[in-house]
TIVO-2410 file (N, C-alpha, C; in nm, 3 decimals):
# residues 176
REC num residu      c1      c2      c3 atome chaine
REC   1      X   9.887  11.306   7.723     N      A
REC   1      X   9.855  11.187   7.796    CA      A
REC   1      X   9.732  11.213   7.884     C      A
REC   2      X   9.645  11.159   7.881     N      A
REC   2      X   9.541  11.148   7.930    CA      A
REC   2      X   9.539  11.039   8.051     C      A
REC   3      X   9.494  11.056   8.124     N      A
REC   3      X   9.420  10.967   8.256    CA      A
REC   3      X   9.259  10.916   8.306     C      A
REC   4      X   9.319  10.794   8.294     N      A
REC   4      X   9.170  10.742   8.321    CA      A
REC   4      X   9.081  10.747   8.445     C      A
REC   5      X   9.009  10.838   8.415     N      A
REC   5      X   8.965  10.870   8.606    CA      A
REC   5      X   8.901  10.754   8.632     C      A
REC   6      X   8.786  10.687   8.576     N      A
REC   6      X   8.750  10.600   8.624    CA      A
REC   6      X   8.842  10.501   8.646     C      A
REC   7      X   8.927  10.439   8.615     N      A
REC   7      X   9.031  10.356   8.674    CA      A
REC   7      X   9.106  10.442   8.857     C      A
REC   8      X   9.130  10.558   8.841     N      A
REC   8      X   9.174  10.634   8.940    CA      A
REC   8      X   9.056  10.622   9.074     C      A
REC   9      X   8.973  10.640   8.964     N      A
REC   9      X   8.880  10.629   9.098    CA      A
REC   9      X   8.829  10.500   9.200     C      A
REC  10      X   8.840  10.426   9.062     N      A
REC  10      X   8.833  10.237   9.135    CA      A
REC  10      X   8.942  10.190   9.279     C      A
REC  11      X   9.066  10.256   9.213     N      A
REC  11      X   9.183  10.205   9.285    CA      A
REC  11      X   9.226  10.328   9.380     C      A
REC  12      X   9.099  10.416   9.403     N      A
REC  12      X   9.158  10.512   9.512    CA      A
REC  12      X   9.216  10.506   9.639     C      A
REC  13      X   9.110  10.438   9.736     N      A
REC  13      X   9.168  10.339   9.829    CA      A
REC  13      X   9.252  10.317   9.848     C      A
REC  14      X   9.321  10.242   9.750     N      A
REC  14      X   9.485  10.099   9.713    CA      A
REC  14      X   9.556  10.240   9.717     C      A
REC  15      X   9.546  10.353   9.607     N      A
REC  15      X   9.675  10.462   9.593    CA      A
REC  15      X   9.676  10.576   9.760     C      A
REC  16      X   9.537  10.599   9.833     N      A
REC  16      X   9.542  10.664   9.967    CA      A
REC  16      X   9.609  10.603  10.088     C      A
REC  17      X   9.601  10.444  10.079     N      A
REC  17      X   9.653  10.366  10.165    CA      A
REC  17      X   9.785  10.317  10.139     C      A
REC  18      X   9.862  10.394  10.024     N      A
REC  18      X  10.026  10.331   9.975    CA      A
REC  18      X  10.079  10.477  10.036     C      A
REC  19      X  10.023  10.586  10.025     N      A
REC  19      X  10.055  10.699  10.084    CA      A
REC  19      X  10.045  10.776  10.188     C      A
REC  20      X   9.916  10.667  10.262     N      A
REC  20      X   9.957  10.663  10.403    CA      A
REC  20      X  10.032  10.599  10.527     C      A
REC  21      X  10.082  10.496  10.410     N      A
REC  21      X  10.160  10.383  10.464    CA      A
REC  21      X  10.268  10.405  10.473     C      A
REC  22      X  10.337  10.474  10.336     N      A
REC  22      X  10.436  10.551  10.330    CA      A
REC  22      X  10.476  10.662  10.443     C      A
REC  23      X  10.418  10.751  10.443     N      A
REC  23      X  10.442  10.832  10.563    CA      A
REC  23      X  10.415  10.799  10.658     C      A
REC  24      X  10.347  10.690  10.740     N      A
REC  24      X  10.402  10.662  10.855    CA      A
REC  24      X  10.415  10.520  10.888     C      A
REC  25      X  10.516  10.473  10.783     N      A
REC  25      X  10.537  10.293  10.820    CA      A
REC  25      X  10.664  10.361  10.934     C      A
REC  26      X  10.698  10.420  10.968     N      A
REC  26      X  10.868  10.452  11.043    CA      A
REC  26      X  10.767  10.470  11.188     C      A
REC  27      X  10.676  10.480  11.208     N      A
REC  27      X  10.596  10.504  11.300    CA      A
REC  27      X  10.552  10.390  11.378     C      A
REC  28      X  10.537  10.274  11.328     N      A
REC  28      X  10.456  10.122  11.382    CA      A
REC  28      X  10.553  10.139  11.506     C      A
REC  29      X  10.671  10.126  11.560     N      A
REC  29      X  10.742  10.053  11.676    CA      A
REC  29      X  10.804  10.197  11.764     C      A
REC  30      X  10.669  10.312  11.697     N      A
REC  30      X  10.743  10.404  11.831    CA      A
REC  30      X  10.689  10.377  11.986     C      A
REC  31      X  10.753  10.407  12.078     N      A
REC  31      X  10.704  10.425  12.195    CA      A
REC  31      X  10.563  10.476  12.273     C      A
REC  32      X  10.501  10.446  12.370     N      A
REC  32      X  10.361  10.483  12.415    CA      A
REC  32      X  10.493  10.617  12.472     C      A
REC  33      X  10.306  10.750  12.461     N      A
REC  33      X  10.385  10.875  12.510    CA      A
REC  33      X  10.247  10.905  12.596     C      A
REC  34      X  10.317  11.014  12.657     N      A
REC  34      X  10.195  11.096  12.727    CA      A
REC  34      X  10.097  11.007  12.818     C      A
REC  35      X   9.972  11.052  12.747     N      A
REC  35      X   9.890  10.971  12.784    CA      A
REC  35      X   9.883  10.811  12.772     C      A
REC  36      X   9.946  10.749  12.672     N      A
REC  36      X   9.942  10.645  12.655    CA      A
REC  36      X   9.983  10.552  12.749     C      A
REC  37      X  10.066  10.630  12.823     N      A
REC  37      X  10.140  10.509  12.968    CA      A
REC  37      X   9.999  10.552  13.064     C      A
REC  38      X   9.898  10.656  13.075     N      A
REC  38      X   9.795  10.630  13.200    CA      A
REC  38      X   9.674  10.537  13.136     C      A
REC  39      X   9.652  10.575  13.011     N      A
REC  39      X   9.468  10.524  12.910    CA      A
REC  39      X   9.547  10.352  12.895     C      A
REC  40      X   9.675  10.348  12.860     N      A
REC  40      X   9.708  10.205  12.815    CA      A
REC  40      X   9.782  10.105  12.908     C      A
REC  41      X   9.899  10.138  12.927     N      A
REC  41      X   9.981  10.106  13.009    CA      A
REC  41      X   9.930  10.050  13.152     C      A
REC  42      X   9.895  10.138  13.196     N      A
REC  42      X   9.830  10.168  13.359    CA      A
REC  42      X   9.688  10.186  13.386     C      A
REC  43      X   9.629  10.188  13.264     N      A
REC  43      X   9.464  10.217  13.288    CA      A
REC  43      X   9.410  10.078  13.301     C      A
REC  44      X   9.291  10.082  13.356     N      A
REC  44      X   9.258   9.908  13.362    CA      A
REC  44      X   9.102   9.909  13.310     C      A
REC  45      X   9.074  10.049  13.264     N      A
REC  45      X   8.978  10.046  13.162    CA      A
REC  45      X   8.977   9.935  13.039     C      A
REC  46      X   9.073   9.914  12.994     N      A
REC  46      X   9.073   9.855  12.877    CA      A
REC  46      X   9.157   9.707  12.858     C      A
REC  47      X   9.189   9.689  12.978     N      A
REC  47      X   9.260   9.515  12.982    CA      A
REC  47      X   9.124   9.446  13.024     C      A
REC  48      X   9.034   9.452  13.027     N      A
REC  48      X   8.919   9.377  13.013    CA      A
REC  48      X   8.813   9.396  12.924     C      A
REC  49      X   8.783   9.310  12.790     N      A
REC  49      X   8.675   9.305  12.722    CA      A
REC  49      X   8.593   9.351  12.759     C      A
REC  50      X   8.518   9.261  12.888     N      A
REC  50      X   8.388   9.280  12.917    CA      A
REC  50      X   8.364   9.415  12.965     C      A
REC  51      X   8.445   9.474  13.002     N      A
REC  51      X   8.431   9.628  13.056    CA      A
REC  51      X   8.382   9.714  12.938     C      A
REC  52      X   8.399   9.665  12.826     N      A
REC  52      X   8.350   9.744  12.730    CA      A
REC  52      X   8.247   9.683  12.663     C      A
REC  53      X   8.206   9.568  12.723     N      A
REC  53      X   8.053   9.493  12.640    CA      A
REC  53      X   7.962   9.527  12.751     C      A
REC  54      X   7.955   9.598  12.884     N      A
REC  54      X   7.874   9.636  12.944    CA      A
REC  54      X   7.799   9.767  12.918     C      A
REC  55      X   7.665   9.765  12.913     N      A
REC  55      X   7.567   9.916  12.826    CA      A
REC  55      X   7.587   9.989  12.930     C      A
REC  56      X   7.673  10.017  13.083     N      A
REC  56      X   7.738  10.098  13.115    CA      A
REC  56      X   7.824  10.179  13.027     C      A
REC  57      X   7.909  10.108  13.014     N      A
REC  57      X   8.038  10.197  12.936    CA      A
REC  57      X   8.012  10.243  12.823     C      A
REC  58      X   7.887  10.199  12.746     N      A
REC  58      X   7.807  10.296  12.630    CA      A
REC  58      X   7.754  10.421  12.617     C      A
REC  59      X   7.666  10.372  12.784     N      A
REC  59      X   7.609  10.493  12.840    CA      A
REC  59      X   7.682  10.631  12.830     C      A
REC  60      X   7.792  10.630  12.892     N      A
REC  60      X   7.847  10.720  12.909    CA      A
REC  60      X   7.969  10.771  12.830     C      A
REC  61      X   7.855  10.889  12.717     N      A
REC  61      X   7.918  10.941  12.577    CA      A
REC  61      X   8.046  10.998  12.590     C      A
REC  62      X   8.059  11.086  12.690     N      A
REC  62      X   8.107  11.166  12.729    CA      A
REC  62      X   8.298  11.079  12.753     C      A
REC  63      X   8.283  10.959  12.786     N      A
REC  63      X   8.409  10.807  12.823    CA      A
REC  63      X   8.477  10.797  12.700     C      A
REC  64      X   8.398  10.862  12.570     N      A
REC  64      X   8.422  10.802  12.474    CA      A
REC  64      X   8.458  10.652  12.427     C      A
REC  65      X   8.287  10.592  12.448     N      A
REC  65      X   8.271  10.436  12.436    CA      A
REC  65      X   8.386  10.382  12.325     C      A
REC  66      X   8.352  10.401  12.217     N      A
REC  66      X   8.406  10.364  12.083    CA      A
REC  66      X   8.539  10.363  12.077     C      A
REC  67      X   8.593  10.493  12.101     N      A
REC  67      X   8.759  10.499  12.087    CA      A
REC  67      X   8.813  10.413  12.209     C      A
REC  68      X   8.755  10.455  12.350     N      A
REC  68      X   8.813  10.284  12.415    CA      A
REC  68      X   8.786  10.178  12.366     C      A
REC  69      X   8.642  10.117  12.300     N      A
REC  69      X   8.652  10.019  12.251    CA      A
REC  69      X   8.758  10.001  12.175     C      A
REC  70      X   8.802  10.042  12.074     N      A
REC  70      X   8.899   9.997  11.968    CA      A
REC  70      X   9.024   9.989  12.050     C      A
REC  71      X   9.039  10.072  12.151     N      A
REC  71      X   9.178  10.062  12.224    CA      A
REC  71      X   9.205   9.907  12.297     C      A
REC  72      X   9.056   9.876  12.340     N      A
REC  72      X   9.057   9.753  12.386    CA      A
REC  72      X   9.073   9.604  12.349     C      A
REC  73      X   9.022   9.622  12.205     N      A
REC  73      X   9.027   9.565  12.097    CA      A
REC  73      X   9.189   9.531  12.088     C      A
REC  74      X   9.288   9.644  12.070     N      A
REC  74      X   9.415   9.653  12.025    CA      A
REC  74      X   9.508   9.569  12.114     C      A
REC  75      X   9.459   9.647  12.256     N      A
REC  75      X   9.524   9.590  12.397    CA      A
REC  75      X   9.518   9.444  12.403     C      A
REC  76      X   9.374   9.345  12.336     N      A
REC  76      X   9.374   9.206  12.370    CA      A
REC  76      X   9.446   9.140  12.226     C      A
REC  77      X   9.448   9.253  12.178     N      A
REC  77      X   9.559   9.155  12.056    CA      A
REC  77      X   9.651   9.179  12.023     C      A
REC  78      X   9.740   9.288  12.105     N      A
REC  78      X   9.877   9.311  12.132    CA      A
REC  78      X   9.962   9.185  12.208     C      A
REC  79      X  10.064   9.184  12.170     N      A
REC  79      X  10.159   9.064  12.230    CA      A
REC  79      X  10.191   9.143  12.350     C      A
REC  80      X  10.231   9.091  12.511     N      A
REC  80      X  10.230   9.149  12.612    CA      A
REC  80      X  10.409   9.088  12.663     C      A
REC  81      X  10.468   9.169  12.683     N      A
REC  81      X  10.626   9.153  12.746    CA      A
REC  81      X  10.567   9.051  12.892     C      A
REC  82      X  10.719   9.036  12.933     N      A
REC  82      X  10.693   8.959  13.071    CA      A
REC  82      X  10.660   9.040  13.184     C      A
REC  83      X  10.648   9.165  13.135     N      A
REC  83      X  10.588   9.262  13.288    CA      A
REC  83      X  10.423   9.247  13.225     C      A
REC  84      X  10.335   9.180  13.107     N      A
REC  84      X  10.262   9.273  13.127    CA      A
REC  84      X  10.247   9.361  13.024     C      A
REC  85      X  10.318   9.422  12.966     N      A
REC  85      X  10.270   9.565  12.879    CA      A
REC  85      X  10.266   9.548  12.741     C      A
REC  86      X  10.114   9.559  12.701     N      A
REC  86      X  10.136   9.567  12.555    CA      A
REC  86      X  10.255   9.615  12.467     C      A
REC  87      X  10.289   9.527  12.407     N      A
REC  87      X  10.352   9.570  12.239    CA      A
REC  87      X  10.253   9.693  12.147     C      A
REC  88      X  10.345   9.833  12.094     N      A
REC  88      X  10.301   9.985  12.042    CA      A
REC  88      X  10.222   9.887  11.919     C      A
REC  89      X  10.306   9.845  11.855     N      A
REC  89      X  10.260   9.836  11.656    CA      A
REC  89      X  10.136   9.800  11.656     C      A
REC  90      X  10.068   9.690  11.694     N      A
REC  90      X   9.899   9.706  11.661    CA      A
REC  90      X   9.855   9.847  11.682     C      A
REC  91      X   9.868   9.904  11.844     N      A
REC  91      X   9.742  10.052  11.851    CA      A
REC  91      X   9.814  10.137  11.715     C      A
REC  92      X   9.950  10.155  11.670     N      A
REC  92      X   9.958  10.236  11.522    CA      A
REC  92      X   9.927  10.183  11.396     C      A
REC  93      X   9.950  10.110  11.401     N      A
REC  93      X   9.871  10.012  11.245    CA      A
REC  93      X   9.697  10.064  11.292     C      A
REC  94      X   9.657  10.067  11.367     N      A
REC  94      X   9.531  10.065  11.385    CA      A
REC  94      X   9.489  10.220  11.357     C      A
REC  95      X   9.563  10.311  11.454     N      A
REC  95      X   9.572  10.435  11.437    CA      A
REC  95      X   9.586  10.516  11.285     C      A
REC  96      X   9.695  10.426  11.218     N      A
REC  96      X   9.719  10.445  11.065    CA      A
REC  96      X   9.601  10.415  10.978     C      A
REC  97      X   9.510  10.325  10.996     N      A
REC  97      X   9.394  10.275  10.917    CA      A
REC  97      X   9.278  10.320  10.927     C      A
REC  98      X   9.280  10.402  11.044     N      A
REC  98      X   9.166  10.493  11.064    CA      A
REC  98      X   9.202  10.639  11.004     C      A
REC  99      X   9.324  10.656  11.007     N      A
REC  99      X   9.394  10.781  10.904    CA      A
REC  99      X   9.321  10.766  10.779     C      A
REC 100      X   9.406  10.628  10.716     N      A
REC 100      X   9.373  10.631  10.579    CA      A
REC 100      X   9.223  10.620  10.575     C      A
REC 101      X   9.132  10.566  10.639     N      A
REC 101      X   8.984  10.574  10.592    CA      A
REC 101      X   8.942  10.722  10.619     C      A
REC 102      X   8.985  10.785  10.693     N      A
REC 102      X   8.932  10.956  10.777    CA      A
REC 102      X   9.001  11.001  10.544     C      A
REC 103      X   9.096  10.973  10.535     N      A
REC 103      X   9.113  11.044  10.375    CA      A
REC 103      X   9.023  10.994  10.281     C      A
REC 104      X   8.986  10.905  10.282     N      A
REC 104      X   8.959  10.822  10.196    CA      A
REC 104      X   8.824  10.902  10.187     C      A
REC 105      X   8.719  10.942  10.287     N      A
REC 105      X   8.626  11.036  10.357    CA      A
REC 105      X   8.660  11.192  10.273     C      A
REC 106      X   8.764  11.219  10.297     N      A
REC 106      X   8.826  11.330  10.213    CA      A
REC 106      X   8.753  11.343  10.050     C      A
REC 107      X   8.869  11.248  10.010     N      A
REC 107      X   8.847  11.196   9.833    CA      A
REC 107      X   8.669  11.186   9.840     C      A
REC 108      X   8.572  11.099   9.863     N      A
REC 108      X   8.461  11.093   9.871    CA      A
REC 108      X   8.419  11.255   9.849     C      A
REC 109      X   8.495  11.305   9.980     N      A
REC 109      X   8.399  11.460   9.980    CA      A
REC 109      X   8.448  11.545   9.901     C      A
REC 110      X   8.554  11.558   9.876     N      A
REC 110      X   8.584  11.609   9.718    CA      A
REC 110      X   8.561  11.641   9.623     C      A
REC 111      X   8.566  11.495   9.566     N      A
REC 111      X   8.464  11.414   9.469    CA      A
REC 111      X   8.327  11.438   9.438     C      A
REC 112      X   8.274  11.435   9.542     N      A
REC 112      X   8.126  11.454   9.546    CA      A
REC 112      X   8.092  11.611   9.554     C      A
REC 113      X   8.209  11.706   9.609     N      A
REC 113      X   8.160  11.848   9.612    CA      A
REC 113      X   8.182  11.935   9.444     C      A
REC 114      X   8.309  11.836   9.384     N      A
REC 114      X   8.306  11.895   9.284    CA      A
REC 114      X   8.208  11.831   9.191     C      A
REC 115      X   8.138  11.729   9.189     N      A
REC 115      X   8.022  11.709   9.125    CA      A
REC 115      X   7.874  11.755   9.144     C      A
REC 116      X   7.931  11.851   9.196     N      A
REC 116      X   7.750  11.936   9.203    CA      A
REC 116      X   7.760  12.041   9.065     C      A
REC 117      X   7.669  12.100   9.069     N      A
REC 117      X   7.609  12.166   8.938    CA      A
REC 117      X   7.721  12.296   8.909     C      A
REC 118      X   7.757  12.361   9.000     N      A
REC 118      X   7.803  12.503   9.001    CA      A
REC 118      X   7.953  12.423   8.915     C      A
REC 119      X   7.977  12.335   8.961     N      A
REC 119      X   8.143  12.271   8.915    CA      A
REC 119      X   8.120  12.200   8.775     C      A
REC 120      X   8.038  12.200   8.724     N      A
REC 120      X   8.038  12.126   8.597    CA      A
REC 120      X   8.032  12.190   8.500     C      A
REC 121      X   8.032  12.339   8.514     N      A
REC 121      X   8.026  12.445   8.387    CA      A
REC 121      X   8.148  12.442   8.353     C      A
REC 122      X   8.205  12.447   8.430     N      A
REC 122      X   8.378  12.420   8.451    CA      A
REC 122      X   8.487  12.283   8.376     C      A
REC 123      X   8.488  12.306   8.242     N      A
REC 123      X   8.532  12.216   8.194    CA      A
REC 123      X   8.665  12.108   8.248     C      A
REC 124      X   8.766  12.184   8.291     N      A
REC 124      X   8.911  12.143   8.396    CA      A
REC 124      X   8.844  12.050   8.495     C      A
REC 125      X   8.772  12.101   8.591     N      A
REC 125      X   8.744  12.074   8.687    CA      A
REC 125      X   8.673  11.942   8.666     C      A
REC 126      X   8.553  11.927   8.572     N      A
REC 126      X   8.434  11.806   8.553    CA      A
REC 126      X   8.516  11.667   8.500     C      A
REC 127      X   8.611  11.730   8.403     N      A
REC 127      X   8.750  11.657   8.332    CA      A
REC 127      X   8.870  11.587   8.438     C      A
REC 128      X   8.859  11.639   8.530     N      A
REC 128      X   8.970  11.615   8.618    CA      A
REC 128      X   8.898  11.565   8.787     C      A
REC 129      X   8.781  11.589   8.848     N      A
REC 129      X   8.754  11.587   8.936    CA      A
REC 129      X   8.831  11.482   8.990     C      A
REC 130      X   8.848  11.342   8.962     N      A
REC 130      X   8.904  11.270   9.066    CA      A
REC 130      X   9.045  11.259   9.085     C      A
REC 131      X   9.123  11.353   8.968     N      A
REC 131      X   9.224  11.288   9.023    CA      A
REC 131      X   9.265  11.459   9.109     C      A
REC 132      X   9.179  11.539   9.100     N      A
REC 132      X   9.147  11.678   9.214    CA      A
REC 132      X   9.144  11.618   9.350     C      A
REC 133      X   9.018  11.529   9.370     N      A
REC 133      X   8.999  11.445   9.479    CA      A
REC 133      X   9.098  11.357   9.548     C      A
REC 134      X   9.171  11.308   9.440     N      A
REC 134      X   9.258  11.205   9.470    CA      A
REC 134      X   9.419  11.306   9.517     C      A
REC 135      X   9.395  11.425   9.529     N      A
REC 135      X   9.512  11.463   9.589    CA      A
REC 135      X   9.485  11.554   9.679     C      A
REC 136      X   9.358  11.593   9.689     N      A
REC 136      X   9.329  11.671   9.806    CA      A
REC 136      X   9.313  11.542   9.897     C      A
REC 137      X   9.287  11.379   9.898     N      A
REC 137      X   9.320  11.327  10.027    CA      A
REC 137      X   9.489  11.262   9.982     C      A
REC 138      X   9.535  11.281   9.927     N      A
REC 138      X   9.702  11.238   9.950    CA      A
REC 138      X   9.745  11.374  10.034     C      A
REC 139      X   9.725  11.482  10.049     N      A
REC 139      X   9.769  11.552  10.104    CA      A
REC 139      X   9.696  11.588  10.268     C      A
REC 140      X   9.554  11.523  10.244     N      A
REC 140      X   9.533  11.464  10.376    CA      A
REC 140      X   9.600  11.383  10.465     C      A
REC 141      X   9.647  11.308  10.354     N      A
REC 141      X   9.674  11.169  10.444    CA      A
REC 141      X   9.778  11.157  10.481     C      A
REC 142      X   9.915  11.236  10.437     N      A
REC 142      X  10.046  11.276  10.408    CA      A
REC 142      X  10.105  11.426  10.477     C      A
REC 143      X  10.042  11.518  10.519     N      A
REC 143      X  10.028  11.645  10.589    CA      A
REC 143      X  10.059  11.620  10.677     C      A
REC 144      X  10.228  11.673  10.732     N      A
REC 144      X  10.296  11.701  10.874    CA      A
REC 144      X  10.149  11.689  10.961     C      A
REC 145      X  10.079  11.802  10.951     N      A
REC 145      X   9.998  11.845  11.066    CA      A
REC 145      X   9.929  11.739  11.132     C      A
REC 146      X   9.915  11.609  11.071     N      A
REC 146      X   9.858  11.512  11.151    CA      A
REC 146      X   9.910  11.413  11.207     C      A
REC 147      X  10.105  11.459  11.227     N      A
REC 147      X  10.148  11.342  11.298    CA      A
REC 147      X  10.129  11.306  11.448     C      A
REC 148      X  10.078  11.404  11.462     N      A
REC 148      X  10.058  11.383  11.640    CA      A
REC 148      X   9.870  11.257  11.635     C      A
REC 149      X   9.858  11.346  11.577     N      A
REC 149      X   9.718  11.282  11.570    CA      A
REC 149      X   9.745  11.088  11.573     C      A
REC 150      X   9.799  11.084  11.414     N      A
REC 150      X   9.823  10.909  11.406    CA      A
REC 150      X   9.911  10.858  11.484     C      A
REC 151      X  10.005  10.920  11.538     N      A
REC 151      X  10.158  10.860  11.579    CA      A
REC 151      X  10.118  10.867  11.744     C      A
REC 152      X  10.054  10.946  11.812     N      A
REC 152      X  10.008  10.984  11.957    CA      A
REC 152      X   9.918  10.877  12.008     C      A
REC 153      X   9.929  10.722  12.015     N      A
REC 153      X   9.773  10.623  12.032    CA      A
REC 153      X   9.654  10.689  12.074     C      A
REC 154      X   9.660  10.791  12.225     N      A
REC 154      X   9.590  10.798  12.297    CA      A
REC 154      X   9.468  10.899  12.183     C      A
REC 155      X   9.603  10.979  12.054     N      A
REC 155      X   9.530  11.072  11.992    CA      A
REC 155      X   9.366  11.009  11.890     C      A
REC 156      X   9.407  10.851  11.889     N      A
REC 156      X   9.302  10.779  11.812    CA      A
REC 156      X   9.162  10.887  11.844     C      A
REC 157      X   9.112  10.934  11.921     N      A
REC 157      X   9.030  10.998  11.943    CA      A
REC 157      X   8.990  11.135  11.854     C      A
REC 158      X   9.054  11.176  11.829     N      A
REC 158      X   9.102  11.273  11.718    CA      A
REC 158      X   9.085  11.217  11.575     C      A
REC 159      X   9.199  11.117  11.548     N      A
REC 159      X   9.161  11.078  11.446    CA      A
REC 159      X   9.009  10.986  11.374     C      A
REC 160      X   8.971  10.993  11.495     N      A
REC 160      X   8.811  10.906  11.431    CA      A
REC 160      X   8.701  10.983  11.424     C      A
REC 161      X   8.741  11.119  11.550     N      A
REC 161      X   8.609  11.243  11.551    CA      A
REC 161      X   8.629  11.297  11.382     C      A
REC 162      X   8.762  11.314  11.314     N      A
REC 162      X   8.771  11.404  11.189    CA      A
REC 162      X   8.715  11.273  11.094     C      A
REC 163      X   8.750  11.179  11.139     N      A
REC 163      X   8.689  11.052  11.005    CA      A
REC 163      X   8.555  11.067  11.009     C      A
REC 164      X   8.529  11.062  11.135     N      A
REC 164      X   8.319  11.022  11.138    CA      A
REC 164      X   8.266  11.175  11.044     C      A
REC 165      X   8.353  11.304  11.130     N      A
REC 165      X   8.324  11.423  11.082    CA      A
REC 165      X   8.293  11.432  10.904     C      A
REC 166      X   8.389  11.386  10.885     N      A
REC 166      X   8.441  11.402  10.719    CA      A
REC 166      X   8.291  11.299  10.655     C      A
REC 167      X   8.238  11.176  10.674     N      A
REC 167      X   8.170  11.093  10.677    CA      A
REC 167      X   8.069  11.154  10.678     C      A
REC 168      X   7.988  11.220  10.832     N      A
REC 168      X   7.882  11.286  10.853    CA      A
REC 168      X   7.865  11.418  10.683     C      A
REC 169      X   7.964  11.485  10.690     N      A
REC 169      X   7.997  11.590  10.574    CA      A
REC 169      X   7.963  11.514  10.418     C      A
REC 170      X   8.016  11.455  10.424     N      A
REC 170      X   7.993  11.369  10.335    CA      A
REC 170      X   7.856  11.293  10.303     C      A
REC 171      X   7.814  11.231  10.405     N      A
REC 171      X   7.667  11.203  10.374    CA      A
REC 171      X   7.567  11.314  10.340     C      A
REC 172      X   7.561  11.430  10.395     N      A
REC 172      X   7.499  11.537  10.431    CA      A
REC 172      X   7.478  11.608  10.291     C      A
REC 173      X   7.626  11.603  10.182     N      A
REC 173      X   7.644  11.650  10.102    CA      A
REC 173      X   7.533  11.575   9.929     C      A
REC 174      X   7.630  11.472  10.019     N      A
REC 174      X   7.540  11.358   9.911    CA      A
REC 174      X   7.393  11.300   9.923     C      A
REC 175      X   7.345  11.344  10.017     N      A
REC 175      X   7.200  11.368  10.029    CA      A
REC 175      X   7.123  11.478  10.004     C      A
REC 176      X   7.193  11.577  10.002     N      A
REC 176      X   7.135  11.721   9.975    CA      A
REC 176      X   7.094  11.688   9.782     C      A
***
């Protein structure tokens, strides 16, 4: 039985995002931890939009503009109890989708590393590359080691430095 990579490869996406969904749909309605009750809960960084459309809060790289942005993002479209406090499941659905794209980054780099010259003498390998690719990010995306990362909100920070990372790697590769 043979496999159609190009079909595998079309629907990579659809099969990285059923297997990241999988491992952490039990995750959407856990509790804010740690940090999440000071950055979310109690921080007042991020219950205002405009605090993050000001080229202040850009300025300063170091605040990490972006990952509050998206937190802020989450916070104004979270449903809020009668005290006040965002509802968890948006910041993890959100957290989860930046997972699955940080793999998806994976498969790309994969993909693209085993299609350089040194890998194509290599009959297995040239024959098989994507569905190689396609499980070196299921096991990205699915790997104990990153439950703190997706499941932790405040960890969003983490999970978008290894996505951009993987991305940057990735371009770098495919430009060379």
């Amino acid at each position: 039985m043979t496999i159609n990579q190009s079909l595998l490869k079309k629907y990579a996406i659809i099969l990285i995002a059923i297997v990241g969904l999988l491992a952490y749909a039990n995750s959407f309605n856990n509790s804010f931890q740690f940090d999440d009750g000071y950055h979310i809960i109690d921080g007042t960084k991020i219950r205002n939009l405009d605090n993050m459309l000001s080229i202040n809060h850009w300025k300063g790289i170091n605040n990490r503009p972006l990952a509050f942005f998206t937190l802020a993002v989450d916070y104004q479209l979270a449903e809020k109890d009668s005290a006040g406090k965002p509802g968890v499941t948006g910041f993890h659905i959100t957290n989860v989708l930046f997972h699955i794209l940080a793999a998806f980054f994976a498969f790309l780099l994969a993909l693209e590393i085993m299609s350089l010259n040194i890998f194509r003498k290599n009959k297995i390998i040239s024959e098989n590359k994507v569905l190689i690719a396609l499980f070196t990010a299921f096991i990205f995306v699915a790997h104990p080691i990153q439950t703190q990362a997706v499941t932790y909100i405040i960890q969003r920070m983490a999970v978008m430095a290894g996505m951009f990372y993987l991305l940057a790697v990735w371009l770098y590769v495919r430009g060379r």
